[in-house]
C-alpha positions as CSV (number, residue, x, y, z in Angstrom):
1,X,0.8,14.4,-16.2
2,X,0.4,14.9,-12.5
3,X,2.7,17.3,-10.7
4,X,5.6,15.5,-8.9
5,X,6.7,15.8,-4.8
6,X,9.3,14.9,-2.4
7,X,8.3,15.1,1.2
8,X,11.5,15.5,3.8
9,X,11.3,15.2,7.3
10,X,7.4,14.2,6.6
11,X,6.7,13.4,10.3
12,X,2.7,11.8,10.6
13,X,2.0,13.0,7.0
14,X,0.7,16.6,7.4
15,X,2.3,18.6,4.7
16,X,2.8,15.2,2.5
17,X,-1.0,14.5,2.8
18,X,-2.2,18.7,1.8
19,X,0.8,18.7,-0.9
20,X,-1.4,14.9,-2.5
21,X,-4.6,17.0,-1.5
22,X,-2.7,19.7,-4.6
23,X,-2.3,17.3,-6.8
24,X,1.1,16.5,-6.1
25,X,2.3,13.1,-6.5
26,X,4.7,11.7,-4.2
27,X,8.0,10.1,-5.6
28,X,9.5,9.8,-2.1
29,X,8.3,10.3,1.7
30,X,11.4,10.5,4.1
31,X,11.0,9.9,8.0
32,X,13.7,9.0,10.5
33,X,11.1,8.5,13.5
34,X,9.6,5.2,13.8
35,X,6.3,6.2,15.6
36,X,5.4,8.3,12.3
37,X,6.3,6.1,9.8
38,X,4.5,3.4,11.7
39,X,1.5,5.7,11.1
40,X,1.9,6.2,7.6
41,X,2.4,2.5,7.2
42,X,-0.8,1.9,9.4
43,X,-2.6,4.2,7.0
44,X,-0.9,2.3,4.3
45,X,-2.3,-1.3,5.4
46,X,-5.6,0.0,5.8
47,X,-5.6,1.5,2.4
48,X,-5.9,4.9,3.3
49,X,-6.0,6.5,-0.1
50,X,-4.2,9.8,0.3
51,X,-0.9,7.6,1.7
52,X,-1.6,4.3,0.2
53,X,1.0,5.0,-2.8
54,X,3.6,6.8,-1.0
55,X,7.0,5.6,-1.5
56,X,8.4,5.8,2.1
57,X,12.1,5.9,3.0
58,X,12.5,5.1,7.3
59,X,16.3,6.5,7.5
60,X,18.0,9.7,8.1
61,X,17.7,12.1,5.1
62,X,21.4,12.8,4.2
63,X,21.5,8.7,3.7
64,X,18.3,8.6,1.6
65,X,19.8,11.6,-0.7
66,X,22.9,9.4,-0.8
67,X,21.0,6.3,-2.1
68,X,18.1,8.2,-4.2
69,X,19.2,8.6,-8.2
70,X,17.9,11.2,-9.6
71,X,18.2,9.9,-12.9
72,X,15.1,7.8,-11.3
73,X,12.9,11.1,-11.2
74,X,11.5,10.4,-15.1
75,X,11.8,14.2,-15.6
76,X,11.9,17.8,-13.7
77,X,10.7,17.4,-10.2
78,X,8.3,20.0,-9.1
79,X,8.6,20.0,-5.9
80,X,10.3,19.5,-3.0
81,X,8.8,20.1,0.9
82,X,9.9,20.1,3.9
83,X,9.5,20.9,7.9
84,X,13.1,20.6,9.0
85,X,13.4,19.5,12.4
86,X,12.0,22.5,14.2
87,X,13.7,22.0,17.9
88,X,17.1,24.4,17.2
89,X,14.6,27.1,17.3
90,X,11.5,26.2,18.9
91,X,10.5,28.9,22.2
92,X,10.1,25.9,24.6
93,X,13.9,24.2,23.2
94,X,17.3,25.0,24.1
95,X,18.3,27.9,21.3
96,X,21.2,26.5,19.7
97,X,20.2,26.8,16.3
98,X,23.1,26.1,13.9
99,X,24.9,24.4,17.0
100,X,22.3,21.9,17.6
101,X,22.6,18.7,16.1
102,X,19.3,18.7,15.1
103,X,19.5,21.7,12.5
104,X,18.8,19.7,9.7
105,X,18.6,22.5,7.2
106,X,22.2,22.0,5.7
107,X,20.6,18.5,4.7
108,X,17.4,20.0,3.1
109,X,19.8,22.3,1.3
110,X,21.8,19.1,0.3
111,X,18.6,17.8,-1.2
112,X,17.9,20.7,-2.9
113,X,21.0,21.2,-4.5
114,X,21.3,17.9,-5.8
115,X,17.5,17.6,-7.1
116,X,17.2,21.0,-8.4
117,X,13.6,21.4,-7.9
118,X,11.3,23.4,-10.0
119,X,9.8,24.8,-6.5
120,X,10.6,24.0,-2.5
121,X,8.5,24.7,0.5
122,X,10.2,25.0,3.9
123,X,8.0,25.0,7.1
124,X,9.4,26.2,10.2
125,X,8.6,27.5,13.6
126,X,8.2,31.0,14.7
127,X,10.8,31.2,16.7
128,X,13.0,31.2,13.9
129,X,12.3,34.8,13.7
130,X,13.9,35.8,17.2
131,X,16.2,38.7,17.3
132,X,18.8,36.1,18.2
133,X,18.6,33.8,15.1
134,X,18.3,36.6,13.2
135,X,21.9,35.8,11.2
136,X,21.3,32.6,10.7
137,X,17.9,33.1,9.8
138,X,19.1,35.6,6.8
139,X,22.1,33.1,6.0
140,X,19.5,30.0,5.7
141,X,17.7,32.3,3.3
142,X,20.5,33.1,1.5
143,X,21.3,29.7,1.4
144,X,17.9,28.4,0.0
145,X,18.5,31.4,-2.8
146,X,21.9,30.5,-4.0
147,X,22.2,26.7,-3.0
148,X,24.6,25.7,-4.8
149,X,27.4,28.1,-3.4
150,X,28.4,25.3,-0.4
151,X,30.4,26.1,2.5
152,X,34.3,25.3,2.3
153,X,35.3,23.0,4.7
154,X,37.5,25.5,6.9
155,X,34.9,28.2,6.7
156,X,32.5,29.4,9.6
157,X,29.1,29.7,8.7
158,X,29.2,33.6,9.4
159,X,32.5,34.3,6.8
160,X,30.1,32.0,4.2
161,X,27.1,34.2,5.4
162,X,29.4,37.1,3.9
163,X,30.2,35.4,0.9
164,X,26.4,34.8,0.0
165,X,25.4,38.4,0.7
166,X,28.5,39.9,-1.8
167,X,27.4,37.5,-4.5
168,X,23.7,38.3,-4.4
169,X,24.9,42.0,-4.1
170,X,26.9,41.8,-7.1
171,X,24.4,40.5,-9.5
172,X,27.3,37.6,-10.6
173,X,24.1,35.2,-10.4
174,X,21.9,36.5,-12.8
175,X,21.1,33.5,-15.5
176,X,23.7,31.6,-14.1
177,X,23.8,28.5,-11.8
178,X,20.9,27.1,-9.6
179,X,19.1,30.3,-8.0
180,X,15.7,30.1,-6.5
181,X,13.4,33.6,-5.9
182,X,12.7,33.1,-2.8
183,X,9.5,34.5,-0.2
184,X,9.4,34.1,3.3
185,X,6.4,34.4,5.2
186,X,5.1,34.6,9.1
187,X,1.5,33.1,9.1
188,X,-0.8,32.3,11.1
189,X,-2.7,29.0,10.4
190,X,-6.1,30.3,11.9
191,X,-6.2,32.8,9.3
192,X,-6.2,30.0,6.8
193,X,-9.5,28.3,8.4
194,X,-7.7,25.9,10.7
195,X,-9.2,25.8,14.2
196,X,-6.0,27.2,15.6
197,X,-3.8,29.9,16.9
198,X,-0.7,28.6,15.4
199,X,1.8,30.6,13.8
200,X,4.6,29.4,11.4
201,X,7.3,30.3,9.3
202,X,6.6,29.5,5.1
203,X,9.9,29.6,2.9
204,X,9.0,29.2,-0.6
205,X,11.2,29.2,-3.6
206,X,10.5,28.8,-7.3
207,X,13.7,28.5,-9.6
208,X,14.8,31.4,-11.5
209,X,14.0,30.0,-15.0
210,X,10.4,29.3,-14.0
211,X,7.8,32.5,-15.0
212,X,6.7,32.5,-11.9
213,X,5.5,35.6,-9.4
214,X,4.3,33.7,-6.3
215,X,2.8,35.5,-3.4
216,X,1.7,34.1,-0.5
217,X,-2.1,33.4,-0.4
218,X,-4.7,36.1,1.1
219,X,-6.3,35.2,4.5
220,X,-9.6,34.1,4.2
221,X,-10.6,34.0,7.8
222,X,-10.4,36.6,10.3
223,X,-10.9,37.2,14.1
224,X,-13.0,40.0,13.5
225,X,-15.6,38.1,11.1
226,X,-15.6,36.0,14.6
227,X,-16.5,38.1,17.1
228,X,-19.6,39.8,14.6
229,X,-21.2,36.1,13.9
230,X,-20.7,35.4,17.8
231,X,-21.1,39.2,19.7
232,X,-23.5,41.0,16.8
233,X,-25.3,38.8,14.4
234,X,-25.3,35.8,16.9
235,X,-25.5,33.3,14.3
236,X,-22.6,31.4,15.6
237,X,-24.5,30.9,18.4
238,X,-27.7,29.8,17.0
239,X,-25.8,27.6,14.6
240,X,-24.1,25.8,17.5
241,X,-27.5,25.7,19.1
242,X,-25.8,27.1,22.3
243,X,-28.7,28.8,24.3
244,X,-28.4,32.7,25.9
245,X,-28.2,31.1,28.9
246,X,-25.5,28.9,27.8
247,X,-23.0,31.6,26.0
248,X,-20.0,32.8,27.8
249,X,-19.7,36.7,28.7
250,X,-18.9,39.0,25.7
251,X,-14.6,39.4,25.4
252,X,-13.2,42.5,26.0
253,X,-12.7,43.5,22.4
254,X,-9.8,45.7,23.0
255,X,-10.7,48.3,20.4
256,X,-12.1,46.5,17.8
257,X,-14.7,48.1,15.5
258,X,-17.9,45.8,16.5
259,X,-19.7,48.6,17.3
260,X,-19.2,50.5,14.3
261,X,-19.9,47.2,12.3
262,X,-22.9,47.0,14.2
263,X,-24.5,50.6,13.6
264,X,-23.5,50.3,9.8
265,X,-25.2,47.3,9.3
266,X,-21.7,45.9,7.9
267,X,-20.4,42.6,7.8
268,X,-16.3,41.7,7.5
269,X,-15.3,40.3,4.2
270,X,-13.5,37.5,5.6
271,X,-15.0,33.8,7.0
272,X,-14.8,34.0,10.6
273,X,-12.3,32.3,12.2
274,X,-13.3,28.2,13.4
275,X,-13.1,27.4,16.5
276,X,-12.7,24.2,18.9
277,X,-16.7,24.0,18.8
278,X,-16.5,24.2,14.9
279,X,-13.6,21.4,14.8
280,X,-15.4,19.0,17.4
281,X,-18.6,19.3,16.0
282,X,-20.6,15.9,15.5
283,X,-17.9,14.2,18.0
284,X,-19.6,12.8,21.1
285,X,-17.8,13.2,24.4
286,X,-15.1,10.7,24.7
287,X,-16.4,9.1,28.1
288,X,-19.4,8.0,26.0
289,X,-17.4,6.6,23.0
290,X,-17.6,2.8,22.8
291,X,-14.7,2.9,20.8
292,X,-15.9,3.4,17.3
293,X,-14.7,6.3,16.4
294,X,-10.6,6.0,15.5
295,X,-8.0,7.1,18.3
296,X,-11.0,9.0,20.2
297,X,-10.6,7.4,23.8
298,X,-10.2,9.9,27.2
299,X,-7.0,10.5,28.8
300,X,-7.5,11.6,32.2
301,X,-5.1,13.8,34.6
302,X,-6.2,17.2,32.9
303,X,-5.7,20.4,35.7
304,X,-5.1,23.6,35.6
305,X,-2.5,26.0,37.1
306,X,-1.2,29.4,35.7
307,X,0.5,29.6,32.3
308,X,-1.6,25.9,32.0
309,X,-4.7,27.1,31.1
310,X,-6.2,25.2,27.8
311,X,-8.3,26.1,24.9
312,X,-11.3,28.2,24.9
313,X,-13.8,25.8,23.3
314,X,-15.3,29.0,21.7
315,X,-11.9,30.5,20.0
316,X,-9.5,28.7,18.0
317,X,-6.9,26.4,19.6
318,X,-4.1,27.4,21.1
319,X,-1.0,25.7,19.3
320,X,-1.0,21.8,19.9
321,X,2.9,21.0,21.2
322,X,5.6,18.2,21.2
323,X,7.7,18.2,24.2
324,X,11.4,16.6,25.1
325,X,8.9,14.5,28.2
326,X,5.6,14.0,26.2
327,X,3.0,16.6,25.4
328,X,3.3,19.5,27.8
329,X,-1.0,20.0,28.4
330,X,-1.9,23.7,29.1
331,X,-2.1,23.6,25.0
332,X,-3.9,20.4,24.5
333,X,-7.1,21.0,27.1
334,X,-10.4,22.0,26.2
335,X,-11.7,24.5,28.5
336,X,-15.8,23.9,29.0
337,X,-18.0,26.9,29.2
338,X,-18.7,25.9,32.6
339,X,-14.8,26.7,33.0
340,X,-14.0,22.8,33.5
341,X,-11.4,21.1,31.6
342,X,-10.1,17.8,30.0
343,X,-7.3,16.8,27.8
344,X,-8.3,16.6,23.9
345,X,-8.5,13.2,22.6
346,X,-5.8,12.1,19.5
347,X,-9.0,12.3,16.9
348,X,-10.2,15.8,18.6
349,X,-6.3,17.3,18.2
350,X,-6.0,15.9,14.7
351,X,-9.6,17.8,13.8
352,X,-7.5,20.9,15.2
353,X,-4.7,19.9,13.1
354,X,-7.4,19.0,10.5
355,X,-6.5,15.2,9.6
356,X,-8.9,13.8,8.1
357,X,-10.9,11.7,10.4
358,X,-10.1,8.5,8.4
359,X,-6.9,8.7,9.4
360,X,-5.1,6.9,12.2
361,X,-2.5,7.8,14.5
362,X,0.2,4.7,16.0
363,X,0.8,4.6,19.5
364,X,-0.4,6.0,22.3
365,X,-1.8,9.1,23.8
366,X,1.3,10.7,24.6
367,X,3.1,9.8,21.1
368,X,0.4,10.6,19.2
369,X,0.1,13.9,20.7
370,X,4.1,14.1,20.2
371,X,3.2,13.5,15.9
372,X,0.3,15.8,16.1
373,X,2.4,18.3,17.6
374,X,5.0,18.4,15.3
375,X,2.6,18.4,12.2
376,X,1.8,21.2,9.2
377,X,-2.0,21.3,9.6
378,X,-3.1,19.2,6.5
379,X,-5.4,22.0,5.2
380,X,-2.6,24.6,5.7
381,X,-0.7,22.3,3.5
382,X,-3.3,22.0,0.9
383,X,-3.8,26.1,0.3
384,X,0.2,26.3,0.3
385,X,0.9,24.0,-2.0
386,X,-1.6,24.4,-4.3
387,X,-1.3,27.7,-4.6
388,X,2.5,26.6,-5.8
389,X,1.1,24.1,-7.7
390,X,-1.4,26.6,-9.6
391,X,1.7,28.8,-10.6
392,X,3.8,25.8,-11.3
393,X,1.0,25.0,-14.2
394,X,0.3,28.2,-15.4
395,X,4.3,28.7,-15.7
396,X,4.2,25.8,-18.1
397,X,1.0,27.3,-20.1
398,X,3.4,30.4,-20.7
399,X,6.1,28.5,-21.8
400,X,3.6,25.8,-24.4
401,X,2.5,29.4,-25.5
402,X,5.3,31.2,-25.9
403,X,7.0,28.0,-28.1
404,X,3.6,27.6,-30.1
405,X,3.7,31.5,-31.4
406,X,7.3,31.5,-31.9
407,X,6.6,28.3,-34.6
408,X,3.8,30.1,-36.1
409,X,3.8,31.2,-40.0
């Protein structure tokens, strides 16, 4: 039997989409914006495979969890993700955290608490980790662990804060109630292989009575595996089929060891890091494209000025962005080795966000950028959840084990 999901705040599908590419199935999809649930419907008419049986809910989340009956489930559900409106927090946003009206965590706790999932994954943006959300950062974790020890009505989120911290201190949970072990992680998504600088915040949880020891996965890619295929062995180079002539000047490597790597004949354990070439490869320019290729037609307008710079088409991305007016564009230009520059297309930022190419984004530039923006890179998804998924079934294997020797003569 297939491993079960609920996808909150699911947005154009990214975390939904790498949590199917597990072997997840999806029991709900829930999406307040219209624009993204336009595009998973899209992909749903045109029989898009990964999102062509998704159960999708167009509402608020705290009025889906008030319709949804668990006792509708069939059994334990697995899992439970989530990218909870990331604007309270986001560098470019206005910092208000628990005061904005957009913190929709309480509601992903609500969720939580009444579906008692076997596992919960909880994408958020880096700024979460400033120095000034640090409390309510800790008290959203605390939160996550111990869910089911709510807020009174007449208390402040700080005095509840308190409360949380004196029960885990006290070990009054252990073996009772819903507790979830709980790992927090900073990542950053080119170190997964996504052709991309972008670095996020992982929350993942696996309920206490689940034999389960989950660590975040290992890096596979690297900077410095990079900068030896490009600056020592040159194969990047030759792979691209980007003549001497062609290549931009070696980087200031700022200390790294290429040098050393070099004279020892040594190579770095990792995959080197893809970049914008890597992502865009077999993609004509979007001034020839008659069309054929999904969402892949030019915007013009692209220009640069300081702290508006673009991408490097020779590094990873810098992190695609949704602003309050539209996509703000230093982020979402590709810079030419010549040092000219042009605004991605939709298909050439959802290669960065590593859509699939099959798959379609509704509306125009400008909101399509927006859903991009606001997306878990589908690939990024994929390693996190199956790596849940792996110790979700191995968890069960224990327990089948453990049952069939305690029955044997």
């Amino acid at each position: 039997m297939a491993l079960t999901s609920i996808e909150l705040f699911a947005g154009a599908g990214g975390l939904a989409m790498g949590a199917s590419l597990a072997g997840f199935r999806s029991l709900a999809v829930v999406e307040w914006d219209r624009w993204a649930c336009d595009t998973i419907r899209q992909n749903q008419q045109r029989g898009y495979p990964l999102v062509q049986d998704w159960p999708l809910f167009e509402g608020d989340v705290r009025d889906w969890i008030n319709q949804f009956d668990a006792v509708n489930l069939g059994g334990p559900l697995d899992l439970i993700s989530a990218g909870p409106p990331c604007q309270p927090f986001s560098m470019g946003g206005k910092h208000r955290a628990n005061l904005d009206a957009r913190d929709m965590f309480p509601a992903t706790l609500a969720v939580i608490r009444k579906l008692k999932p076997r596992a919960f994954i909880v994408e958020n943006v880096k700024g979460l980790t400033r120095a000034s959300f640090e409390d309510y950062f800790q008290y959203i974790q605390c939160q996550l662990e111990f869910p089911e020890l709510t807020r009174a009505a007449d208390e402040s989120w700080a005095d509840h804060y308190r409360r949380l911290q004196v029960f885990k201190t006290s070990c009054r949970f252990s073996g009772n109630g819903l507790s979830y072990r709980l790992i927090v992680a900073l990542i950053n998504a080119a170190n997964y292989g996504i052709p991309q600088k972008r670095e996020r915040v992982f929350m993942v949880g696996f309920r206490n009575d689940i034999d389960a020891r989950w660590h975040f996965p290992a890096a596979s890619h690297s900077l410095d595996a990079l900068l030896y295929q490009q600056w020592v062995s040159q194969e990047y180079w030759e792979r691209h089929g980007v003549a001497p002539s062609s290549r931009p000047p070696p980087p200031g490597l700022k200390g790294r060891s290429l040098g050393l790597l070099r004279d020892l004949g040594l190579t770095p354990a990792h995959s080197p890091w893809r970049t914008v070439r890597d992502a865009l490869q077999g993609l004509p320019e979007p001034e020839a494209d008659s069309g054929r290729i999904l969402n892949h037609r030019p915007q013009a307008g692209a220009r640069a000025y300081v702290g508006h710079t673009g991408s490097p088409i020779d590094l990873p991305a810098k992190t695609l962005k949704a602003g309050d007016h539209g996509v703000p564009g230093g982020e979402n230009m590709l810079v030419r080795p010549d040092g000219s520059l042009r605004y991605f297309t939709v298909r050439e930022s959802a290669r960065l966000q590593t859509f699939p190419d099959g798959y379609a984004l509704h509306g125009g530039w400008s909101e399509a950028m927006r859903q991009l923006g606001n997306a878990v890179p589908v690939q990024l998804g994929q390693v996190v959840a199956a790596s849940v998924a792996s110790h979700l079934l191995m968890a069960d294997h224990r327990k089948q084990l453990s049952r069939h020797l305690a029955l044997a003569p």
